[in-house]
SEDO-698713 format. One record per atom (N, C-alpha, C): residue number from 0; residue in three letters; atom name; x, y, z. Coordinates in steps of 0.1 Angstrom, whole numbers, plus 5000, padded with zeros to 4 digits. Example, Ala and Ser with C-alpha at 12.3 -4.5 7.8 and 13.67 -1.06 7.14 Angstrom:
% SEDO-698713
+-----+--------+-------+------+------+------+
: num : residu : atome :   c1 :   c2 :   c3 :
+-----+--------+-------+------+------+------+
:   0 :    ALA :     N : 5132 : 4943 : 5078 :
:   0 :    ALA :    CA : 5123 : 4955 : 5078 :
:   0 :    ALA :     C : 5132 : 4967 : 5078 :
:   1 :    SER :     N : 5128 : 4978 : 5071 :
:   1 :    SER :    CA : 5137 : 4989 : 5071 :
:   1 :    SER :     C : 5129 : 5000 : 5079 :
+-----+--------+-------+------+------+------+
This chain:
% SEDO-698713
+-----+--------+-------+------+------+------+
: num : residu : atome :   c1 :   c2 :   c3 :
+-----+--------+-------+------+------+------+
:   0 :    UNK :     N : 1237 : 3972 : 6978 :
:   0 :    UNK :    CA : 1245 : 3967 : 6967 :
:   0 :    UNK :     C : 1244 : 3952 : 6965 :
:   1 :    UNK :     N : 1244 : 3942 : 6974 :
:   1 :    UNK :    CA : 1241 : 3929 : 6974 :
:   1 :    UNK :     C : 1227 : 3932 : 6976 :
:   2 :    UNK :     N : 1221 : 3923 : 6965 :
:   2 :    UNK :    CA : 1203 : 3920 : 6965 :
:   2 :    UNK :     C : 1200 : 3934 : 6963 :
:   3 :    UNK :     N : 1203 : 3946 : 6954 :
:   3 :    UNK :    CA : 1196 : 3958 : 6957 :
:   3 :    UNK :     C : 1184 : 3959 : 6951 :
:   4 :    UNK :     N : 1181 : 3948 : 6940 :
:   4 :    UNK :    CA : 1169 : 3950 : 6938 :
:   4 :    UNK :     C : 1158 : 3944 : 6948 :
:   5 :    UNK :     N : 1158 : 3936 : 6957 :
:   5 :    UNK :    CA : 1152 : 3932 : 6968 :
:   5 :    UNK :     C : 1150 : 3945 : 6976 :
:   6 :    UNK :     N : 1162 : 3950 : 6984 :
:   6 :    UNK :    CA : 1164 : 3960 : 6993 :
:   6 :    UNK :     C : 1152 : 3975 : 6987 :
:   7 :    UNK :     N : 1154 : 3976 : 6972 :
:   7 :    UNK :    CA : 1144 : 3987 : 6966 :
:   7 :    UNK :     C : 1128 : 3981 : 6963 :
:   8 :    UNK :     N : 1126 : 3973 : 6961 :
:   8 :    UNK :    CA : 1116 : 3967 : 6962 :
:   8 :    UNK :     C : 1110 : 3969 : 6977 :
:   9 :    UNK :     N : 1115 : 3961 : 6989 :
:   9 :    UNK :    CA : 1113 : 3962 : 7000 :
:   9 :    UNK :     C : 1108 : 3979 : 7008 :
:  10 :    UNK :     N : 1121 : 3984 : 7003 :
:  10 :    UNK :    CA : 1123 : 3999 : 7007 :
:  10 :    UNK :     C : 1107 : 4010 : 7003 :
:  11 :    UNK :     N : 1106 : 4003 : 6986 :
:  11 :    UNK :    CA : 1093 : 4011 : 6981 :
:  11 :    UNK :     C : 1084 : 4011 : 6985 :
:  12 :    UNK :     N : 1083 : 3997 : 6987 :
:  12 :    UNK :    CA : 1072 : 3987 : 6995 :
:  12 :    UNK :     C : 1061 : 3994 : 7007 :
:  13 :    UNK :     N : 1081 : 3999 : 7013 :
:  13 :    UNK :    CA : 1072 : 4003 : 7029 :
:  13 :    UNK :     C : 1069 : 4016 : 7028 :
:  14 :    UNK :     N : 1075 : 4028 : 7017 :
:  14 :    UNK :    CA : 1072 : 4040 : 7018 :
:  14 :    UNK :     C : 1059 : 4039 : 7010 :
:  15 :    UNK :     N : 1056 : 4028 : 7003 :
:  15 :    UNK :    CA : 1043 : 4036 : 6991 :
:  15 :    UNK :     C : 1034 : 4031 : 7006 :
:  16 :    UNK :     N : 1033 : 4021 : 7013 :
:  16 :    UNK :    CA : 1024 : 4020 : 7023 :
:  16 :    UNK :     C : 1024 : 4034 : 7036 :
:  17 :    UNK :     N : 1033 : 4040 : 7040 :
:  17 :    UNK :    CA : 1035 : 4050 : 7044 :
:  17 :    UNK :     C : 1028 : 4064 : 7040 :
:  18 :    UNK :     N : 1029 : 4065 : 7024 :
:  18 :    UNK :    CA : 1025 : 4073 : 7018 :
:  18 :    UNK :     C : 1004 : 4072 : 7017 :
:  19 :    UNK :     N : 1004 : 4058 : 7012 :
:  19 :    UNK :    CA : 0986 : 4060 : 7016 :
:  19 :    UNK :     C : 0983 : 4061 : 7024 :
:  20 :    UNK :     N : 0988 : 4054 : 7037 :
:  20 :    UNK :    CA : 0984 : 4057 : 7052 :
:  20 :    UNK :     C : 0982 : 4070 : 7052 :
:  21 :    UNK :     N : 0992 : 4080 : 7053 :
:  21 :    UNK :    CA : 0992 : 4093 : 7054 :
:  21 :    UNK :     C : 0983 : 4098 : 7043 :
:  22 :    UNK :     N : 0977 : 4097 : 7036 :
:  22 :    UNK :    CA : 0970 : 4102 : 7022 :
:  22 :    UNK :     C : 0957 : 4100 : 7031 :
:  23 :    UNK :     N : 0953 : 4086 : 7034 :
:  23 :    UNK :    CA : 0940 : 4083 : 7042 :
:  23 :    UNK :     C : 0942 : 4090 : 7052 :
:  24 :    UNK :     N : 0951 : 4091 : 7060 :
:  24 :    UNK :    CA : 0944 : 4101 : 7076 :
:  24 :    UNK :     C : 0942 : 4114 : 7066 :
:  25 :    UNK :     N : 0950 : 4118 : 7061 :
:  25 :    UNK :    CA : 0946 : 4132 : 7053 :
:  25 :    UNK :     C : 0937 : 4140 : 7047 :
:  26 :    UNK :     N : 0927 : 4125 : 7038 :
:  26 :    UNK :    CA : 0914 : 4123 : 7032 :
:  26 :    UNK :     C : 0921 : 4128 : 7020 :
:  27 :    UNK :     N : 0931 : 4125 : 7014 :
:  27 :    UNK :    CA : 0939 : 4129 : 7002 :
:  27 :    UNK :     C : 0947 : 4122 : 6994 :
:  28 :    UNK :     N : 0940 : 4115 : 6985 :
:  28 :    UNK :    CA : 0947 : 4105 : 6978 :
:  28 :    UNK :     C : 0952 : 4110 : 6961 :
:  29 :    UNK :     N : 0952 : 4120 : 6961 :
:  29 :    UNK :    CA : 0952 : 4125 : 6950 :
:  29 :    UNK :     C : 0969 : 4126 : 6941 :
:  30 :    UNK :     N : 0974 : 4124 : 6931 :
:  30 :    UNK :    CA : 0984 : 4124 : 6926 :
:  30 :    UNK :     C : 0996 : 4133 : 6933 :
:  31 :    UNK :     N : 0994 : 4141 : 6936 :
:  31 :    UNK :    CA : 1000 : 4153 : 6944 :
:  31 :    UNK :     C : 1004 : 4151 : 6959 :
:  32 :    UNK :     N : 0991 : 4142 : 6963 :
:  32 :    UNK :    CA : 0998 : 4141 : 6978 :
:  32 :    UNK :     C : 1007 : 4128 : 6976 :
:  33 :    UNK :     N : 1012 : 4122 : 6962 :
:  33 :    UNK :    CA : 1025 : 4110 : 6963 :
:  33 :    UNK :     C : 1037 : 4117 : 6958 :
:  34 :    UNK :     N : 1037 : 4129 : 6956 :
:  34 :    UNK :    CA : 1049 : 4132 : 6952 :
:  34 :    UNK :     C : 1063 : 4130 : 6956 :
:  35 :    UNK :     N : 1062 : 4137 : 6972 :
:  35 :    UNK :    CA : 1070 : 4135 : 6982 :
:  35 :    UNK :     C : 1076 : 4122 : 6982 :
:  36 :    UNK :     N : 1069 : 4108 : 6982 :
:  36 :    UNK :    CA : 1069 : 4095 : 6985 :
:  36 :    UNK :     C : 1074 : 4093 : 6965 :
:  37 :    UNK :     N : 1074 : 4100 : 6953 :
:  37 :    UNK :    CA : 1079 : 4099 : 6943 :
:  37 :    UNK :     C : 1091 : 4104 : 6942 :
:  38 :    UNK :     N : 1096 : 4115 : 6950 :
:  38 :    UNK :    CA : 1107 : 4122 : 6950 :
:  38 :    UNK :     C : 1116 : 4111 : 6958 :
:  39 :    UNK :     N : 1118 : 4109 : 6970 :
:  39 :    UNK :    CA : 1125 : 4101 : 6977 :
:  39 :    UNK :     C : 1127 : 4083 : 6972 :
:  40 :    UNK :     N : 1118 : 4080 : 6963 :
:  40 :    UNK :    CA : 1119 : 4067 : 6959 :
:  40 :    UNK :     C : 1134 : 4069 : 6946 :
:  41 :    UNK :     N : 1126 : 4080 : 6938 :
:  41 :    UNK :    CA : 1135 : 4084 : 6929 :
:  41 :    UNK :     C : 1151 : 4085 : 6936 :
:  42 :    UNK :     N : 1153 : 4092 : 6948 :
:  42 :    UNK :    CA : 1168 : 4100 : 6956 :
:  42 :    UNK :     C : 1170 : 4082 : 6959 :
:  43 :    UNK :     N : 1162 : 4073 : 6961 :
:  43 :    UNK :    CA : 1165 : 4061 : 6962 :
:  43 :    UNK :     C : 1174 : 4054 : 6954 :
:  44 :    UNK :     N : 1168 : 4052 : 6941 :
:  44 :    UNK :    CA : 1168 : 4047 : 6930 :
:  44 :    UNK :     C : 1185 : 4052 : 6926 :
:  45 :    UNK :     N : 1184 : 4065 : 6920 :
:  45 :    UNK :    CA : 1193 : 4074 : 6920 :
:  45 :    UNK :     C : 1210 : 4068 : 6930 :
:  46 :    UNK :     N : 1205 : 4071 : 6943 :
:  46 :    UNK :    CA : 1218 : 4066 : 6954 :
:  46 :    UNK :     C : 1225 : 4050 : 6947 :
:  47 :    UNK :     N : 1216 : 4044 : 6948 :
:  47 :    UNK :    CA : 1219 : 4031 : 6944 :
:  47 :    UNK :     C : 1224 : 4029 : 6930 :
:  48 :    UNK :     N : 1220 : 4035 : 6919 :
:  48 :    UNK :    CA : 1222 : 4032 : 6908 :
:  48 :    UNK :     C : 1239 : 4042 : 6909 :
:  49 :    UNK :     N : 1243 : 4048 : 6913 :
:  49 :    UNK :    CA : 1256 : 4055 : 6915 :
:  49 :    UNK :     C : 1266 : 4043 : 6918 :
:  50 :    UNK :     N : 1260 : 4041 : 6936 :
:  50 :    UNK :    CA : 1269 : 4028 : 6939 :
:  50 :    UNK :     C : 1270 : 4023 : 6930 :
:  51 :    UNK :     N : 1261 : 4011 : 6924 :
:  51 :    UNK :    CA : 1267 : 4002 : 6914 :
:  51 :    UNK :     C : 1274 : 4005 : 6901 :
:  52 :    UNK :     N : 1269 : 4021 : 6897 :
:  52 :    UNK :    CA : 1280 : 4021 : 6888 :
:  52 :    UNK :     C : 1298 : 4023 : 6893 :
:  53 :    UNK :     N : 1296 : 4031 : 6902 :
:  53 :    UNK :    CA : 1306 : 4031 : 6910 :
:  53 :    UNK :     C : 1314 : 4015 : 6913 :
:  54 :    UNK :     N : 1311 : 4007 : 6914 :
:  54 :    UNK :    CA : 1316 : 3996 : 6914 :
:  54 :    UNK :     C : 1318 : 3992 : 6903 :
:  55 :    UNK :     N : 1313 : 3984 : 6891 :
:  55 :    UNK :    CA : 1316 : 3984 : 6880 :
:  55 :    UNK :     C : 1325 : 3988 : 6872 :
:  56 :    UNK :     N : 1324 : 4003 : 6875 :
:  56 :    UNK :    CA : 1336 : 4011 : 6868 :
:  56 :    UNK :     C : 1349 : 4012 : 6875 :
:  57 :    UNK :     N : 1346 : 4006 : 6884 :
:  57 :    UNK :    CA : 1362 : 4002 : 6892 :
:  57 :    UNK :     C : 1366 : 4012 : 6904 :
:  58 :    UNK :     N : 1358 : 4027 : 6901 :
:  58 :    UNK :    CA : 1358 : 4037 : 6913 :
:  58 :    UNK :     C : 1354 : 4034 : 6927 :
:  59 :    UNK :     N : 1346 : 4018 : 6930 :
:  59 :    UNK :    CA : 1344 : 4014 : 6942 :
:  59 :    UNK :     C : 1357 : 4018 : 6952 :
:  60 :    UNK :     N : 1372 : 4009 : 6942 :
:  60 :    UNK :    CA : 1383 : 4009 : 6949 :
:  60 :    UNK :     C : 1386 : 4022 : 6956 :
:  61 :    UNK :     N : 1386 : 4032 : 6949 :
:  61 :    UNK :    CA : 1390 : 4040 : 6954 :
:  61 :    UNK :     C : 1382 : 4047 : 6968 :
:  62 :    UNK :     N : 1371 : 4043 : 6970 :
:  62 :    UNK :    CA : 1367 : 4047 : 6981 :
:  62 :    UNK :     C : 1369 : 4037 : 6998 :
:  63 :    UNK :     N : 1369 : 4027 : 6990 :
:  63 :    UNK :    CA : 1377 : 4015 : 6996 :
:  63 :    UNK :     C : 1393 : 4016 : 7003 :
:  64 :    UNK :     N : 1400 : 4024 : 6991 :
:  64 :    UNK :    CA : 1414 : 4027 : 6994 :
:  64 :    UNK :     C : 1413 : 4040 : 7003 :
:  65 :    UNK :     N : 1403 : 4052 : 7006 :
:  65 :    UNK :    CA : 1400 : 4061 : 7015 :
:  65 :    UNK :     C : 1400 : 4055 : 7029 :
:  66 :    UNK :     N : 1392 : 4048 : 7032 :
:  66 :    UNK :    CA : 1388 : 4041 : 7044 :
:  66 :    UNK :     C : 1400 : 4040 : 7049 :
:  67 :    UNK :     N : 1413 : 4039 : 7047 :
:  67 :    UNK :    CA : 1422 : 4032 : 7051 :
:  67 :    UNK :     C : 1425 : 4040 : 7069 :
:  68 :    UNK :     N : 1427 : 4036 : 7078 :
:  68 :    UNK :    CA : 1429 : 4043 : 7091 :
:  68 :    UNK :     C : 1418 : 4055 : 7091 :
:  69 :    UNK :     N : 1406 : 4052 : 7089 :
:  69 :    UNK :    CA : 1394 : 4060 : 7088 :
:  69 :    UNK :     C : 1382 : 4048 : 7093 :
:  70 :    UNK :     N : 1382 : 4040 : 7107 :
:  70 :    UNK :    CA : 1371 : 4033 : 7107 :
:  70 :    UNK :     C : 1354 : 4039 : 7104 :
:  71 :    UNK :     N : 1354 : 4048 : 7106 :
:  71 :    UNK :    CA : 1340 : 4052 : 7107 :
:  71 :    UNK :     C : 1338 : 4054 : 7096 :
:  72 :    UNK :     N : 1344 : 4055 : 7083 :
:  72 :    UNK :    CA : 1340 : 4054 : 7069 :
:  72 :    UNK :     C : 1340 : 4037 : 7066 :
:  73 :    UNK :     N : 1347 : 4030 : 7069 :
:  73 :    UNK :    CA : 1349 : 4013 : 7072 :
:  73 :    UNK :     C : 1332 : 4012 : 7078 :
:  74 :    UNK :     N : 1328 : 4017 : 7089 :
:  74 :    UNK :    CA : 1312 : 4018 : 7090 :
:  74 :    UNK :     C : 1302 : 4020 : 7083 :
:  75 :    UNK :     N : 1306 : 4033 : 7076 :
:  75 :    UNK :    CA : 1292 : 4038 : 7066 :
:  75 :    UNK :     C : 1296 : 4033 : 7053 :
:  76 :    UNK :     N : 1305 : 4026 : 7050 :
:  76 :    UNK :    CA : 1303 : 4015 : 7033 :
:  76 :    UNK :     C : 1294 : 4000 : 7041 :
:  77 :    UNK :     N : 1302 : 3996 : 7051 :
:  77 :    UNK :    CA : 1294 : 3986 : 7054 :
:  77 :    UNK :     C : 1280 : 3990 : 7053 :
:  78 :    UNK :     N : 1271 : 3997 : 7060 :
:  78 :    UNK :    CA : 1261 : 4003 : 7062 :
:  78 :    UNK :     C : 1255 : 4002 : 7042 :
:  79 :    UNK :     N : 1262 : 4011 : 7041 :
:  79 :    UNK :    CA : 1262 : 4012 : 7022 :
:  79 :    UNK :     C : 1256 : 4001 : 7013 :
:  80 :    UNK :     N : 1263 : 3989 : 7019 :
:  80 :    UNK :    CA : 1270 : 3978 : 7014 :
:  80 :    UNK :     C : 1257 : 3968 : 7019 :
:  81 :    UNK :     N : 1247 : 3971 : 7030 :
:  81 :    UNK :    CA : 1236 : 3966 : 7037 :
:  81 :    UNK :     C : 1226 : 3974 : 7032 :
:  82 :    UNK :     N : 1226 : 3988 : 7025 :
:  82 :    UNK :    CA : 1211 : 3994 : 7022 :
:  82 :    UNK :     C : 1207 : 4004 : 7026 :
:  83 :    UNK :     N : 1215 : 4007 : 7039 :
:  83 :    UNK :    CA : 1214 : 4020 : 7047 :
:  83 :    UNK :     C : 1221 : 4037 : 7034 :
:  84 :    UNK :     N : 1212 : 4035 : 7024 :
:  84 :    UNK :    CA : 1215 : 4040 : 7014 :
:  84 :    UNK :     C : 1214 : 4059 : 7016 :
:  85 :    UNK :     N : 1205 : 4059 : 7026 :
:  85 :    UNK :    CA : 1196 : 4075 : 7028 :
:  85 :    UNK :     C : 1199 : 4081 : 7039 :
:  86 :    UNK :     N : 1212 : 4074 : 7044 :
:  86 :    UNK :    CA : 1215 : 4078 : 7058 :
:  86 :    UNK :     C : 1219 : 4090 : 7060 :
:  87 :    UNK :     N : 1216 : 4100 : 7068 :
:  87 :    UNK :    CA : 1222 : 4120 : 7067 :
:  87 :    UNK :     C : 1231 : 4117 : 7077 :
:  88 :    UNK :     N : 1237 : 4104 : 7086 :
:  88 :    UNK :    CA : 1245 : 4106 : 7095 :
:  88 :    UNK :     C : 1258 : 4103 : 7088 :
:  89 :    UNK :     N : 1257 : 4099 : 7081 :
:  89 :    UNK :    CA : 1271 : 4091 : 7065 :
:  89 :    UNK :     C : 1271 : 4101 : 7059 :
:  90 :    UNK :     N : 1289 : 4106 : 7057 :
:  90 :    UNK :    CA : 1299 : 4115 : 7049 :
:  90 :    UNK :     C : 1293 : 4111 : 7035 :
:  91 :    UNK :     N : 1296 : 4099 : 7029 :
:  91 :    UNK :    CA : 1292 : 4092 : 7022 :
:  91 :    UNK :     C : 1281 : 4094 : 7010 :
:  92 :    UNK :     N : 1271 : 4085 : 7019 :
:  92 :    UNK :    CA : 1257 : 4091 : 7016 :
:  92 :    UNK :     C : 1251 : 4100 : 7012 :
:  93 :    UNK :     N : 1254 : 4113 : 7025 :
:  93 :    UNK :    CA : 1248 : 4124 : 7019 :
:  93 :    UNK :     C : 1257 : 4131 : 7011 :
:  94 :    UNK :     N : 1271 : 4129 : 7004 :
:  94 :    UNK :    CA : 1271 : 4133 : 6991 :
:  94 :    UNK :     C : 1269 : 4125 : 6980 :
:  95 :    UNK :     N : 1265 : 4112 : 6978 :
:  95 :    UNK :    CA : 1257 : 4107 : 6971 :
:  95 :    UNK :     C : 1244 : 4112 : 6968 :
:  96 :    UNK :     N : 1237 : 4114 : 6983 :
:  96 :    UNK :    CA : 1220 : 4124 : 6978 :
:  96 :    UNK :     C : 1229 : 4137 : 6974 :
:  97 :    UNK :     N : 1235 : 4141 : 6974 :
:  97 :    UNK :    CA : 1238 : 4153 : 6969 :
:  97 :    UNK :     C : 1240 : 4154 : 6957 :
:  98 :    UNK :     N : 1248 : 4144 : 6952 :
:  98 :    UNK :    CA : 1249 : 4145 : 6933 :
:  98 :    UNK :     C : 1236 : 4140 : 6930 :
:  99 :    UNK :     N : 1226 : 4131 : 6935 :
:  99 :    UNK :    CA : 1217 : 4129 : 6930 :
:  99 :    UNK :     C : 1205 : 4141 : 6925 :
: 100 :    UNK :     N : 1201 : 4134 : 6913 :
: 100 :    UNK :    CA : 1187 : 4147 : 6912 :
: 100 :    UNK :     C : 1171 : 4134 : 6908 :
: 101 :    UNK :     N : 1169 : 4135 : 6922 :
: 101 :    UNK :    CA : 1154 : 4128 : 6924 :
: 101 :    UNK :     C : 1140 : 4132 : 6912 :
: 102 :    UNK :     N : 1143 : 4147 : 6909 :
: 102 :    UNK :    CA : 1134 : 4152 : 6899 :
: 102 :    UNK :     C : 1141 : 4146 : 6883 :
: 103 :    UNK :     N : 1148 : 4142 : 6882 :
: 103 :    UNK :    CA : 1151 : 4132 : 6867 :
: 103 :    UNK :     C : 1146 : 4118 : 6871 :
: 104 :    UNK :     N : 1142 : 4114 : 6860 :
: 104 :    UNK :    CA : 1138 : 4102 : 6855 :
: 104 :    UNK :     C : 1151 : 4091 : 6855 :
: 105 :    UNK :     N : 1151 : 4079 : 6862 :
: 105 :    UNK :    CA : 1162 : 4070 : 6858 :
: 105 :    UNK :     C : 1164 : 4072 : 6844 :
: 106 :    UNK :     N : 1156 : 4068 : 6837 :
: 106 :    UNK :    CA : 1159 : 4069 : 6827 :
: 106 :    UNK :     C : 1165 : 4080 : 6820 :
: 107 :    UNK :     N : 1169 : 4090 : 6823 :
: 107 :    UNK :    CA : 1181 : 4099 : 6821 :
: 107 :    UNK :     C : 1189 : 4105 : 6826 :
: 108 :    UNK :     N : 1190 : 4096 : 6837 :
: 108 :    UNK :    CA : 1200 : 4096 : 6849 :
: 108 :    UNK :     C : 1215 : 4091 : 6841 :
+-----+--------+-------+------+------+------+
């Protein structure tokens, strides 16, 4: 949420380098073996573009006002709030990837 376009940049960064690595042990560089690494940038994109609307629209509070005598949700916004966007151990999170749909385009998200 702070600097997220740095944090997605960064984040892309290391999976598109993940993704050729694995392409070259594979001997597979073909359109099809980036999908995977297209899908999850997308479930990226997607997580983050929520948060921020979520804040904006003023619905941050309310998840803020949840937290209340709940520390371990007080953990996973912080976490949130740092970039730890894709986390499966976060309440959170994984209903965030859950409303998300990685197979749409931002642009009609």
């Amino acid at each position: 949420m702070f600097s997220t376009g740095v944090y997605l940049s960064l984040q892309g960064g290391r999976d598109a380098g993940r993704a050729v690595a694995e392409g070259l042990a594979r001997g597979d560089l073909s359109q099809a073996a980036f999908l995977g690494y297209e899908r999850q940038l997308r479930l990226l994109h997607h997580v983050s573009l929520e948060l921020i609307q979520m804040f904006y629209q003023g619905r941050f509070g309310n998840l803020l006002r949840a937290m209340d005598g709940r520390p371990h949700l007080i953990q996973e916004v912080v976490g949130l709030l740092a970039g730890d966007l894709l986390s499966e151990r976060g309440m959170v999170s994984r209903a965030l990837m859950k409303r998300a749909n990685p197979d749409v385009p931002l642009t009609q998200a």
